[in-house]
Each structure stands twice: as structure tokens, then as C-alpha cells.
C-alpha positions, 0 to 999 in steps of 0.5 A: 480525500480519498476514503479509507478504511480499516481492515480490522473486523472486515476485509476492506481494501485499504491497509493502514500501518502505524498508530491509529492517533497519528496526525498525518496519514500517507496514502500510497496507490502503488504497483507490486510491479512497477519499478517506480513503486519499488523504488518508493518502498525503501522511501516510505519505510524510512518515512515510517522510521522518521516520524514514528507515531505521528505517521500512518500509512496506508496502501491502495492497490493499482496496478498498471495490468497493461505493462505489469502483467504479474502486478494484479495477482500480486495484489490479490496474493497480499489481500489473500495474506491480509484475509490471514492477518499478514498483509503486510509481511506479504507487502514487503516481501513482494516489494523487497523481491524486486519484482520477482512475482511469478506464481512460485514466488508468490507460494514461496513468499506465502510459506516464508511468512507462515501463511496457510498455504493451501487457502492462500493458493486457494484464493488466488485460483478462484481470485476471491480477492480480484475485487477489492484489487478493483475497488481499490483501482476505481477509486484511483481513478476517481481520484486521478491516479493515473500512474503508480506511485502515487501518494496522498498525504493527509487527503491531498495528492502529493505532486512532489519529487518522490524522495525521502527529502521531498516527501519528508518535507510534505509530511512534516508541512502537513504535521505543523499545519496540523498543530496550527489547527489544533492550537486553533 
């Protein structure tokens, strides 16, 4: 399974939303740039809506530097939002541009949600946040992602139809199998 972490008390990579205490966790590795990933967006969140409490998700960054040249620094820009406890406002606000990841936008998104603007720029000068985007890569590719999106639900790679229909119906396989194991 791949590992997770938590951001709260230290800056780790991975991002999770949601109850703590939910049965199933979805992992998505995506791509701030990739029109697959911004496709998946407005899927997961309707996932999140669906099942509520007993959905967690979290996100890895991993972007394909070679065809998406804004996608790295989009992925710091949202460490450097989560170092100011707004990861996932930024998250949204770079997936509901629709690709839309220059600098500017990236200082307008930083505004828009009320970050400290002159740290935030500060960190995406300096690239304070380029090796968590990394770390979060080579764990991918430990754990074969080859291409973005890509999702794991409760540890195990999902190699469905990126749909609210095929994901819903893995998710919910995964809630059962888990109520099975607690009946157990």
C-alpha cells in the first residue's frame, strides 16, 4: 500500500481530506496540468459528496514535467498553500482553472484565498517545497504510476474506467469488503 502521511504537526507530502475514521481511503497521484487529472476533479469531488464520512481522500503530487511544463510549480504553489493551512483551497482553485497555471495565476489564486502572499512567492523562488513535489513522485513510481490520474483505494491500484460510475462501485466494494472484515 502505498504510505501515507499526515500534514498535521509537520509538512509531509500527502494531503488527506475528510474523517480521519473513514473506512475507505482514495488516493489520487494526479497532475495540476493533465486534462485527465482535471477531468477526475469534479469526479472525486462527487465521490467525497456520495459517501461523506466514510471517504477519505488524499493526494500525491505527480507531475508529467515533460508534457506539462507549469505542472511542477503548481504542485509547490499548493505545498507552499498547505505550509499556510490552505492546501486544499489552492488544490481547487488549480484544478478548477482549468489549467490556467502561469505565475500570475498562481499569485492570483495565492491572493484569492488569503494567503501570505510575499511567503508564498517566496517559496516558489526558492522552490522550498520541489522536494516533497519529489518525494511524492518516487513514491509513484515505486509503486507503478506511470500516468496521471491515477488512484488507489484502500491500498490497492484502481484499474477501472475513471468514472463517478466505475469509481463509485470500487469504493462502495471496498466499504463492504470492509464491513465483512469487521463482522469478522
Amino acid at each position: 500500500m502505498p504510505e501515507l502521511h499526515s500534514t498535521s504537526g509537520s509538512h509531509l507530502p500527502t494531503h488527506v481530506l475528510g474523517n480521519p475514521k473513514a473506512q475507505v481511503l482514495l488516493l489520487e497521484y494526479g497532475d495540476f496540468e493533465c486534462p485527465y487529472t482535471i477531468q477526475a476533479y469534479p469526479i472525486v469531488k462527487q465521490l467525497q459528496s456520495h459517501f461523506g464520512a466514510r471517504l477519505k481522500i488524499a493526494f500525491k503530487h505527480f507531475p508529467l514535467r515533460e508534457l506539462h511544463p507549469h505542472a511542477e510549480r503548481a504542485a509547490e504553489a499548493a505545498e507552499a498553500a498547505g505550509e499556510q493551512g490552505k492546501f486544499w483551497e489552492m488544490h481547487d482553485l488549480l484544478f478548477g482553472g482549468r489549467g490556467e497555471l502561469q505565475y500570475e495565476n498562481l499569485l492570483h489564486y495565492a491572493q484569492e484565498i488569503g494567503l501570505e502572499v510575499d511567503q508564498f512567492v517566496e517559496d516558489l523562488k526558492t522552490r522550498t517545497f520541489a522536494k516533497f513535489v519529489s518525494q511524492d513522485t518516487r513514491t509513484g513510481i515505486r509503486h507503478s504510476v506511470q500516468g496521471t490520474p491515477t488512484f488507489f483505494i484502500n491500498g490497492e491500484r484502481y484499474e477501472g474506467e475513471i468514472s463517478f460510475e466505475g469509481l463509485c462501485a470500487a469504493v462502495q466494494r471496498a466499504l463492504d469488503e470492509e464491513l465483512i472484515r469487521l463482522a469478522i
